[in-house]
N, C-alpha and C positions, 0 to 999 in steps of 0.2 A: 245148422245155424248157430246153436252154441258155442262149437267150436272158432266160429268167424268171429263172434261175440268175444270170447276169450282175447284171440287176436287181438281184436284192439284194444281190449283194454289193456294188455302186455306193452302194446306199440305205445299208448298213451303213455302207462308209467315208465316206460324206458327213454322218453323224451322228454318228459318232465323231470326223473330223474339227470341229466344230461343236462338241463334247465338249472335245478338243482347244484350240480356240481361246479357251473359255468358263474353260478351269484359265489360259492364256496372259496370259489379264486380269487375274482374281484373282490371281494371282502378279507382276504390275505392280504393283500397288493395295500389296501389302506392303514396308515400303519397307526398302532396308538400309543406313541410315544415313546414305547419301545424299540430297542434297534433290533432288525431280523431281514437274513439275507433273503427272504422273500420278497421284502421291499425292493431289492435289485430284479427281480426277475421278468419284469417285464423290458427291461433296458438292452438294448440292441447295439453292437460294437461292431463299424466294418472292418472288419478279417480278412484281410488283405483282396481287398474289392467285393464283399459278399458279406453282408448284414447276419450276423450270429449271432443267438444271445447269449447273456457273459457269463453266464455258467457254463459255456463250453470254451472258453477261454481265461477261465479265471478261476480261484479256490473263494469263495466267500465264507467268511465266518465273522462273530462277535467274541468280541474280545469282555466287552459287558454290558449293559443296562441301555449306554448311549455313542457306541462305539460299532462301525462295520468295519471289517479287514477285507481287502480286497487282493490277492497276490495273483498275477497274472502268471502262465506257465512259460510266457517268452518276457522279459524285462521290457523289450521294444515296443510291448504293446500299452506299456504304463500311460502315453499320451492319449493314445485311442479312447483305451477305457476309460480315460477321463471324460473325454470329451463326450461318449456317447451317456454318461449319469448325468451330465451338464444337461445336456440333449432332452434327456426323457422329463424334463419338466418337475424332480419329482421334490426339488427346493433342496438339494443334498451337495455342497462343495467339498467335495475329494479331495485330500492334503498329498500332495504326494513326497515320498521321503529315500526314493532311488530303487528302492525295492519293494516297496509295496503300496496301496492306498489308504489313506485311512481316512475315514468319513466320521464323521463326529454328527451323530442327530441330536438336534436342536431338541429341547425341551417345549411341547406345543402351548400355546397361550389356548383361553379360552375361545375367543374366535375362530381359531385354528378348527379347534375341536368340533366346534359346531359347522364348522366349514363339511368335515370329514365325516358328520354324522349326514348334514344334506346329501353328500355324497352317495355313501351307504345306501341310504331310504333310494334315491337316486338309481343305483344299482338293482337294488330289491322292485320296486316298482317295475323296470326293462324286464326282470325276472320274470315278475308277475303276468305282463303282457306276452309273453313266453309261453307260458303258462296255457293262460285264453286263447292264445292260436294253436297251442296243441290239441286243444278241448274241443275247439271249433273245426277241426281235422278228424277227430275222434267221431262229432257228431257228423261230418259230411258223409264217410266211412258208414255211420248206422243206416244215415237214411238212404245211402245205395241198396242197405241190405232192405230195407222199409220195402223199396221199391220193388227188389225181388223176392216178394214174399214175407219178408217176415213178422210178424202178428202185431197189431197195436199195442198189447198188454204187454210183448216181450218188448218192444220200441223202447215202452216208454218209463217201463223197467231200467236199461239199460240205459237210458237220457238221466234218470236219477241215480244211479252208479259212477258214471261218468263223471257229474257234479260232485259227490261224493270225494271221486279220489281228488277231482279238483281242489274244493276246501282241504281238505288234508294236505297239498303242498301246497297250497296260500297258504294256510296254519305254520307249515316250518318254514316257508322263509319268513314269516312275522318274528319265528323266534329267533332264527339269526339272524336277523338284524338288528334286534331287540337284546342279542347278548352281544353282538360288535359293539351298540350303543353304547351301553354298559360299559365295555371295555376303552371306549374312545374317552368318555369323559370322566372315569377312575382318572383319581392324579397320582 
């Protein structure tokens, strides 16, 4: 029975981590002010009839502080790739100059920022519920084993374990989110 016990709890942390990594992203993707081609990565370009995203079509780099370079690896595609940064909502007008794009990020006002901090929390939260339904996967799991035997003392052992490694990832996603904060409303 230990061993099944192990199990899950393996299964747990591997899905909470997974949980984990998935706020890690989202939380890239919001940008604080700074220009960084991870802000393009979620942005999708059709390639010649089939939706790709532009890192497979394109070099992205920063050139400084408020500045993306975009150079696509066919010149033809300079419209496209326009169009699909337009597209992804993400407030970014691409200058194009025949050979490459250049994106200029706006410097965010305060609203902005607390716009992007809601966001954040926002993300973290979905996290969180993430979280709870793996927890609540972990318990349905125990109490199969409940059912086949396994002892009330070890149950309920392992229901407070369970909880255990819970609070420990609530605890780190509190904390990044709580250093993105930080970093969103640094000016």
């Amino acid at each position: 029975m230990t061993e099944d016990l192990e199990m899950i709890y393996d299964e747990f942390k591997s899905s909470n981590n997974k949980t984990l990594n998935h706020l890690e992203s989202e939380l890239s993707k919001i940008r604080a002010g700074k220009a960084s081609p991870a802000m393009l990565g979620s942005v999708m370009i059709d390639y010649y009839g089939s939706m790709t995203p532009i890192n497979q079509v394109a070099n992205i780099n920063t050139s400084d502080a408020r500045t993306i370079l975009v150079q696509p690896w066919e010149k033809n595609m300079l419209g496209e790739i326009a169009k699909g940064i337009i597209n992804s909502n993400l407030g970014l007008n691409p200058q194009n100059n025949g050979e490459q794009l250049i994106i200029s990020v706006p410097p965010l006002t305060e609203e902005r920022r607390r716009e992007l901090v809601k966001r954040a929390k926002s993300e973290a939260e979905t996290a969180k519920v993430g979280i709870r339904t793996n927890r609540k996967d972990a318990l349905d799991l125990l109490k199969d084993l409940k059912n086949d035997g396994l002892s009330e003392d070890l149950c309920k052992d392992s229901e407070d374990e369970i909880q255990k490694i819970t609070n420990s990832f609530i605890k780190k996603i509190d904390d990044l989110v709580e250093v993105k904060e930080k970093d969103i409303m640094t000016i």
